[in-house]
C-alpha positions in Angstrom: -74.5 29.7 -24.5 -72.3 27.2 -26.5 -70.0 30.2 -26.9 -69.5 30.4 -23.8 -69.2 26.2 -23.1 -66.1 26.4 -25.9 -65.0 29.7 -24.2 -65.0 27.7 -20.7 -63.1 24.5 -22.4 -60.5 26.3 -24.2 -59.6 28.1 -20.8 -59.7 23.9 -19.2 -57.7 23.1 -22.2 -54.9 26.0 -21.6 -54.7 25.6 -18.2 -54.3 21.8 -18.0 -51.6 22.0 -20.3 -49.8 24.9 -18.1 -49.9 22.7 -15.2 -48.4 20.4 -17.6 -45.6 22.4 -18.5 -45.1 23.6 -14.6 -44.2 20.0 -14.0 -41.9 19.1 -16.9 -40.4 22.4 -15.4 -40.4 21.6 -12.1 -39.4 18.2 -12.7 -36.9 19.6 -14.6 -35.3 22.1 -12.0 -35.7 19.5 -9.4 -33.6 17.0 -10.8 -31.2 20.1 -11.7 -30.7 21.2 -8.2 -30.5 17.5 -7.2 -27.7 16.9 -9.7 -26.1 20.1 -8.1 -26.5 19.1 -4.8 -24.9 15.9 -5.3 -22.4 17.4 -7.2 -21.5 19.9 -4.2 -21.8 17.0 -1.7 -19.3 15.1 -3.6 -16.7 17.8 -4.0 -17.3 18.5 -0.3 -16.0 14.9 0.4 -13.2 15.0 -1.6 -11.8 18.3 -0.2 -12.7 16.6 3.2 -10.5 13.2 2.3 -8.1 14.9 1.0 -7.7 17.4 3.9 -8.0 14.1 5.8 -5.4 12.0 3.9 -3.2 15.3 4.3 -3.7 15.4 8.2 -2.8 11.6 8.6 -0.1 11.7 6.3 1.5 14.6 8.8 0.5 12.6 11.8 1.9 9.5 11.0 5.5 11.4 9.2 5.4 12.9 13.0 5.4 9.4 14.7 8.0 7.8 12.3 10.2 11.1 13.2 9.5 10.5 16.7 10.8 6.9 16.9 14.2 7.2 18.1 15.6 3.5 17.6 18.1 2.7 14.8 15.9 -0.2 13.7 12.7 -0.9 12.6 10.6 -4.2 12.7 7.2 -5.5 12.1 5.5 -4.5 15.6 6.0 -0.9 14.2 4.3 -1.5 11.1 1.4 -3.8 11.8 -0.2 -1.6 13.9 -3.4 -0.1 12.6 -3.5 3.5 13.9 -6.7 5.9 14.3 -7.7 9.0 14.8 -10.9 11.6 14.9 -10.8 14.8 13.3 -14.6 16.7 14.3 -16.8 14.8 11.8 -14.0 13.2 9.7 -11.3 11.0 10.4 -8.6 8.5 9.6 -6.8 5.1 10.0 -3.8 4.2 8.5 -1.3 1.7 8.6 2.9 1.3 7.4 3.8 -1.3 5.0 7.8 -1.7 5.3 8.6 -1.2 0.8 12.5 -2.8 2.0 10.7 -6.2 3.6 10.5 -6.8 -0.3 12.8 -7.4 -3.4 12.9 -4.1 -5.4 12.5 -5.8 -8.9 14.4 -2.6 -10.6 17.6 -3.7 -8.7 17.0 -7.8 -8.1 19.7 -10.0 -9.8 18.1 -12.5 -12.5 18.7 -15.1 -9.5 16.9 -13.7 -7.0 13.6 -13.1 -9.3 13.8 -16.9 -10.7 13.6 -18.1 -7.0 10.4 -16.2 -6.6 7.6 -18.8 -6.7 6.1 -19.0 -10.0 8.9 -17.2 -12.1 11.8 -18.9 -13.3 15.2 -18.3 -15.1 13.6 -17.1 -18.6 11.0 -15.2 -17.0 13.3 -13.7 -14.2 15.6 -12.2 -17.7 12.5 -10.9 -19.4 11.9 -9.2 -16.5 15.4 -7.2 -16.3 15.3 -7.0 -20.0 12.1 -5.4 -20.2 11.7 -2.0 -22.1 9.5 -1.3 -19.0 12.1 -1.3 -16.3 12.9 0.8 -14.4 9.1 0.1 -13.3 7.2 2.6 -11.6 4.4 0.2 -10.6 4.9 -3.9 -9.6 1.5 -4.2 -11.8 3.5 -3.3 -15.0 4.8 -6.6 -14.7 1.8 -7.9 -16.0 2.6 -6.3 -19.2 5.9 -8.6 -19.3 6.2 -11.7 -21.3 5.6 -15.0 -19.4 4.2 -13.2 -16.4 0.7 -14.1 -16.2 -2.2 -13.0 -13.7 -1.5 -16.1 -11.6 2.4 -15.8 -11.5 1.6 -11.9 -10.7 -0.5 -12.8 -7.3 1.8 -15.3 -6.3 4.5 -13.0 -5.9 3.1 -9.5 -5.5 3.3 -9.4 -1.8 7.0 -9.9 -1.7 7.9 -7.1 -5.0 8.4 -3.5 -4.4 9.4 -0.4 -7.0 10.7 1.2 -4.3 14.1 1.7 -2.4 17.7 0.8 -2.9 17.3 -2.5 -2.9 18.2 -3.2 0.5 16.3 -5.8 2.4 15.7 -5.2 6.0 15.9 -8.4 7.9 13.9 -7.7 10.6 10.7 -7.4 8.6 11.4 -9.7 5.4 9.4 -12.5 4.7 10.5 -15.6 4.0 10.0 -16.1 0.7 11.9 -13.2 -0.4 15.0 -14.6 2.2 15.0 -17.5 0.3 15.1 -15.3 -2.8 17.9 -13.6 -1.4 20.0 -17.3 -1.6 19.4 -17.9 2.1 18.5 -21.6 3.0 14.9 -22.6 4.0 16.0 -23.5 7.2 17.9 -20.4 7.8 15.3 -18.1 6.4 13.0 -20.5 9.3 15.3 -19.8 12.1 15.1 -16.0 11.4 11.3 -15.7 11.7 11.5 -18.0 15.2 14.1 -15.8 16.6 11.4 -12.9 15.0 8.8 -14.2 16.7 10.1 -14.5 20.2 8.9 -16.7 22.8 5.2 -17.0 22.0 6.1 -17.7 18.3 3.6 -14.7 16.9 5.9 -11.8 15.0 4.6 -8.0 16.0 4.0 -8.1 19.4 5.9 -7.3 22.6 8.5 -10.0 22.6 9.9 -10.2 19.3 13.5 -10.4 18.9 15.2 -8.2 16.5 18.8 -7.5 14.9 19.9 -3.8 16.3 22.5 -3.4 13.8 23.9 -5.2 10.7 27.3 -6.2 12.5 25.4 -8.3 14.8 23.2 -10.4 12.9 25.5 -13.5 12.4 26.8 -13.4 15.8 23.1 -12.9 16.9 22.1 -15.9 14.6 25.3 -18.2 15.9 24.0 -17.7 19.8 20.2 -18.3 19.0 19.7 -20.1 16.4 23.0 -21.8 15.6 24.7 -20.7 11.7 26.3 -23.2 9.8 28.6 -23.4 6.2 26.9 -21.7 3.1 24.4 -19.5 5.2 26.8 -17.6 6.9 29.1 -17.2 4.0 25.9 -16.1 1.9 24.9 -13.5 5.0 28.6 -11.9 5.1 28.5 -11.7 1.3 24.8 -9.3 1.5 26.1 -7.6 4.7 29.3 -6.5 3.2 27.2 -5.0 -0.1 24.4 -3.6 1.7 21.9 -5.8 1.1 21.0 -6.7 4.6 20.0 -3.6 6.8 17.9 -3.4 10.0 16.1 -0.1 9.2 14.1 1.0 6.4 13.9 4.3 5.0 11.0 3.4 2.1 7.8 2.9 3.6 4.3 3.3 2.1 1.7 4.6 4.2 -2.1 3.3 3.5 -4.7 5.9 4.5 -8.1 5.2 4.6 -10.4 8.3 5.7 -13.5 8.4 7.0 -16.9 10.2 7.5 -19.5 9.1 10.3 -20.7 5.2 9.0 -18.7 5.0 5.8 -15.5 5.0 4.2 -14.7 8.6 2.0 -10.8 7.5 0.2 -8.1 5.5 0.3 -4.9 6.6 -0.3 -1.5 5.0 -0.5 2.2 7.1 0.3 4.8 6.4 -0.4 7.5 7.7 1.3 11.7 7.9 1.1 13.4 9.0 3.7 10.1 11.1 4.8 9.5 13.1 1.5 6.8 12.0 -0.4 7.9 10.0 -3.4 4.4 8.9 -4.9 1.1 9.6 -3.7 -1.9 7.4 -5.1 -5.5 8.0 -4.7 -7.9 4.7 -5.9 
């Protein structure tokens, strides 16, 4: 009889610790196939953004190609365009690279009127083993360019383009980096801005062709002395255009409720020159 008991509790024993081992097992395999099935969903998503990033990149290279005006100004670029693809989707908008001072091609002067950087710093910069610079952030990396020069100028740097500047989208700091005055680079974004005094929108003013910008600027806004000397000077070398031909296209794309990538285009003359995923 107490054979049979240790016969009975042996057989407990064994099959207790099979259960056990069925559920390490089991545990095991489930958090195997989990890890697979995230895995899968994951690389799913990224072939979807990218097919996504692809198909807005197309879309908007279509609309650019479509516009059939010799200029280009900021209510082109401002505007935040969608669109639905099935599930996925995309938005993107254009930032205008030739609104900004290409830092590879800027004159020692022009950087050292930048707020924040001056003469020394401006010379580092061109003397740099770095340059030509592929990214604005690699001026970090310079000598006397610290974090907080670095943001006060980033928006108005680019890598990219000739170094043309197109005056119907340049900000003002980087017109008063150019050598224009304050109060011309003032008069330019009023005239911009057009009656209501708000740039992008349906009744900006804008300069059709290089030629006519000081004549343009004598009738509206009055030109005196230096500033139109200094605009025949950048007119005459090619520094002051009124289209731009670098452009950078920031794509964000997009699954039902959340965001999937962002990518960032960059684009001359409509061939892709750098493509950026963060």
């Amino acid at each position: 009889m107490k054979e049979n008991h240790n016969i009975r509790g042996s057989l407990l024993v064994a099959v207790i610790w099979a259960l056990v081992i069925f559920g390490i097992l089991g545990a095991g395999l489930f958090s195997i196939t989990s890890s697979w099935l995230r895995t899968a969903k994951f690389l799913e998503e990224r072939v979807e953004s990218e097919f996504s990033a692809r198909a807005a990149f197309n879309y908007a290279l279509a609309q650019i190609n479509n516009d059939e005006t010799v200029y280009d100004t900021l209510k082109e670029f401002r505007e935040v365009k969608e669109k639905t693809l099935g599930l996925a989707g995309f938005s993107y908008t254009v930032t205008d690279e030739e609104s900004k001072l290409n830092i590879n091609t800027a004159s020692r002067e022009c950087l050292a009127r930048l707020q924040g950087l001056d003469s020394d710093t401006a010379q580092k910069i061109r003397e740099s083993t770095l340059r030509p610079y592929d990214l604005k952030e690699e001026l970090l990396f310079v000598d006397g360019v610290n974090r907080e020069a670095y943001d006060n100028i980033k928006d108005c740097i680019t890598t990219q383009g000739s170094g043309a500047v197109n005056i119907n989208t340049v900000s003002f700091p980087v017109m008063v980096a150019l050598g224009l005055s304050q109060e011309l680079a003032e008069r330019i974004v009023q005239y911009r801005a057009g009656a209501d005094g708000i740039e992008g929108d349906e009744d900006d003013g804008c300069f059709e062709n290089p030629s006519s910008v000081i004549e343009t600027l004598k009738d509206v806004t009055g030109l005196y002395g230096q500033d139109e000397s200094i605009l025949k000077v950048l007119i005459s070398q090619g520094k002051l255009v009124v289209s731009s031909e670098y452009l950078t296209l920031e794509i964000t794309t997009k699954m039902p409720g959340r965001e999937t990538g962002e990518y960032f285009v960059t684009l001359d003359n409509g061939r892709i020159k750098q493509w950026r995923e963060l």
